[in-house]
C-alpha positions, -999 to +999 in steps of 0.1 A: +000+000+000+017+030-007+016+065+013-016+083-002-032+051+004-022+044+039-028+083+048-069+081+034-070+047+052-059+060+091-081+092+086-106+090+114-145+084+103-154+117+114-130+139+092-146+122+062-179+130+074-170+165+082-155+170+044-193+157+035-210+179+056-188+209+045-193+201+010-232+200+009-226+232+030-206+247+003-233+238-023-264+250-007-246+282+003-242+287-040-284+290-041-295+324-023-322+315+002-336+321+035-316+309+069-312+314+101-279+331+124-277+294+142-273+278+109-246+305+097-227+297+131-224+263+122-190+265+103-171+289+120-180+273+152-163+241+136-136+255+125-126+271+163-133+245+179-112+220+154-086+248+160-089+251+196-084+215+199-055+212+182-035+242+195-042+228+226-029+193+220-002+204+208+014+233+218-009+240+254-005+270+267+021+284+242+012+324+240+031+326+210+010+297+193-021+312+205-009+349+194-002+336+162-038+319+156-049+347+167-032+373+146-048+345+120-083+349+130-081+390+129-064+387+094-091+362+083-117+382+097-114+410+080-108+392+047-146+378+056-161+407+066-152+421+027-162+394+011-196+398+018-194+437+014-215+433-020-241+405-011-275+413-003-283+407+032-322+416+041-335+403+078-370+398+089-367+414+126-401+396+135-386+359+129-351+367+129-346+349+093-318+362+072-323+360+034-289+361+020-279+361-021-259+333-034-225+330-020-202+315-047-172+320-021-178+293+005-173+262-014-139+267-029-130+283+009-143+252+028-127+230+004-091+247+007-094+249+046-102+217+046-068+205+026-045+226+043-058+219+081-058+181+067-023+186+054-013+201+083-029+173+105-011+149+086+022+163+086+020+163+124+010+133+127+034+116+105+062+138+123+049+153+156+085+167+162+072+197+130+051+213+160+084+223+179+098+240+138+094+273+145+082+280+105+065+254+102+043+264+132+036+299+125+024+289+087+003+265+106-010+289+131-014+319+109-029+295+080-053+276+105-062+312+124-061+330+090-097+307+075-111+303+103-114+340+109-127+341+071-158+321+085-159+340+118-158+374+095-186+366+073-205+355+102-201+388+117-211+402+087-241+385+088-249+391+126-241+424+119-272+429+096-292+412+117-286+437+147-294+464+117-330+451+111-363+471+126-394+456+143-410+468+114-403+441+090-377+432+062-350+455+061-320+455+035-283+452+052-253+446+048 
């Protein structure tokens, strides 16, 4: 069995089914429609926690490993927040439902997050003593940090227009 093989074969259960999930994610985020803040909280909130998780496995209570996911995040977060700078956000205050236009952005981003944390993984896996490279960390951190504070910033964005919206019924944001 050679490497690629052997690599697809010792991924855990759940990181396939998380590619799945991110994937039909991706594709009904393409089709403009009618959701809900909760629902929109879903990825980001995956991608902390995968992140939290594995800073914390591996490098604890490192302040410079934390700093540097978190320089990631507020670099990623911003690049979210203007990504969604031209889509049409309109809420209905009385429901709290968010109608949002087609985002054509989210697929190709979950997809490329998902390859380099998997990459990542995998590489630290194969060679745990990588977490102690100094360059090799920070790309990690600041990569890692860096989409998941894309998600997190076009949540905001989103939460944002929700705080915009009146009682009096569907109001544009954004």
């Amino acid at each position: 069995m050679n490497l690629l093989q052997q690599l697809l074969w010792q991924t855990p259960i759940w990181v396939w089914v998380l590619l799945a999930f991110l994937v039909w994610r991706g594709i009904a985020a393409m089709r403009p429609g009618q959701t809900s803040l909760r629902k929109l909280a879903i990825v980001p909130a995956l991608f902390s926690v995968w992140g939290i998780w594995s800073i914390s496995h591996r490098y604890g209570g490192s302040p410079v490993a934390w700093g540097e996911w978190l320089a990631g995040i507020c670099a990623g977060a911003a690049v979210g927040w203007l990504l969604l700078r031209r889509a049409t956000l309109t809420v209905d205050a009385s429901t709290g439902t968010l109608w949002r236009s087609a985002d054509y952005s989210l697929l190709p981003l979950l997809l490329v997050t998902f390859v380099i944390k998997y990459g990542f993984e995998t590489a630290l896996a194969v060679a745990p003593g990588l977490s102690s490279n100094a360059g090799f960390s920070a790309a990690y951190l600041l990569l890692s940090g860096g989409f998941t504070g894309i998600f997190i910033g076009k949540y905001c964005r989103y939460l944002a227009a929700s705080r915009r919206a009146t009682p009096s019924g569907m109001q544009p944001a954004g």
